[in-house]
C-alpha positions as CSV (number, residue, x, y, z in Angstrom):
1,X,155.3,38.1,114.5
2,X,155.7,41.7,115.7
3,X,155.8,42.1,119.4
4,X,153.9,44.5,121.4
5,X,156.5,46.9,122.3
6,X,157.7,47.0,118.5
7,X,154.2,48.5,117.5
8,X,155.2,52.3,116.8
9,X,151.9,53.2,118.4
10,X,151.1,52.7,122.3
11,X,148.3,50.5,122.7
12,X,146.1,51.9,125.1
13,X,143.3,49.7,124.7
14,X,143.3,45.8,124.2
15,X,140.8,46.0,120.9
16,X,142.5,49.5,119.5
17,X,141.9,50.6,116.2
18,X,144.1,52.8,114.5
19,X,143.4,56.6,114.1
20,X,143.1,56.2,110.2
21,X,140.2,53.6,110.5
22,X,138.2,56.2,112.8
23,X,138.8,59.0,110.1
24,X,138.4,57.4,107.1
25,X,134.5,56.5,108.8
26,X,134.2,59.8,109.5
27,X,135.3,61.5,106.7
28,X,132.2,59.0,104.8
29,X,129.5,59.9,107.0
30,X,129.8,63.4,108.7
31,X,130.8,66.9,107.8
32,X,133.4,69.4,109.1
33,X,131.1,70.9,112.4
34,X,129.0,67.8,112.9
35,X,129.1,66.5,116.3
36,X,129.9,62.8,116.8
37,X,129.1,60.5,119.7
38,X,131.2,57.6,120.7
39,X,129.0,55.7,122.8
40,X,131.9,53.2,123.5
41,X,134.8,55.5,123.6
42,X,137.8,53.1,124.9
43,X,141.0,55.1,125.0
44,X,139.5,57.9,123.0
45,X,140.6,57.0,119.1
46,X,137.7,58.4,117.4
47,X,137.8,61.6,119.5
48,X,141.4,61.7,118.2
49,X,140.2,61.2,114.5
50,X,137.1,64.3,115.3
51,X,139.4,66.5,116.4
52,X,142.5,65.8,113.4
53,X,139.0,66.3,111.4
54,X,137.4,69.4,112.6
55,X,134.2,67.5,114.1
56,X,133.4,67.8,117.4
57,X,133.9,64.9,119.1
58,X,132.0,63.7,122.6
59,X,132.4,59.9,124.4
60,X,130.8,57.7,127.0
61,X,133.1,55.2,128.7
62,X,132.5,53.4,132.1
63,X,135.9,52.3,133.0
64,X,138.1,54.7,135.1
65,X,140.9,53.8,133.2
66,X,140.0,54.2,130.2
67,X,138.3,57.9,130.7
68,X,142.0,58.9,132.2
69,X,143.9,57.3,128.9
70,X,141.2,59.9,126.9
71,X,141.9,62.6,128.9
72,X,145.7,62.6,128.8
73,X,145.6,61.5,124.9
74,X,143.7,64.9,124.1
75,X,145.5,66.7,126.5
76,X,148.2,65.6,123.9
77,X,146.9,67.3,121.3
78,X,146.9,70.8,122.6
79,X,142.8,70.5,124.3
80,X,141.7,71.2,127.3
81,X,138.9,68.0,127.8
82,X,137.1,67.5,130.6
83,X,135.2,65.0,132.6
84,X,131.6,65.1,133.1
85,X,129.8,62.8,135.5
């Protein structure tokens, strides 16, 4: 059994998928330019996946937590995202 901290990506999320799951859904059903909602949007993964992608990627999520582990994760990658209440 592989523990937690051996995983060699940080779990931000208790029901995380990985990046590749979000793009390989994307890359089926949406083009380079389309814009994608995650309804559910967790700690951000599939906005990850839109941006690696060229899609443009927006997200709902209620809990506090969550929006600030999105925030910081695309913040990350170079973006400048922001919060919209």
């Amino acid at each position: 059994m592989v523990k937690a901290s051996e995983h060699s990506q940080a779990r931000y999320h208790p029901t995380q998928k990985p990046i590749a799951l979000f793009e390989w859904v994307l890359e089926l059903f949406t083009v380079t330019g389309d814009v994608v909602l995650d309804c559910y949007c967790g700690a951000g993964g599939q906005l990850v996946a839109c941006e690696r992608l060229g899609r443009l990627g927006r997200g709902v999520e209620i809990e506090p937590k969550y929006v600030a582990v999105t925030l910081e994760r695309l913040a990350g990658l170079g973006l400048e995202p922001r919060r919209v209440e």
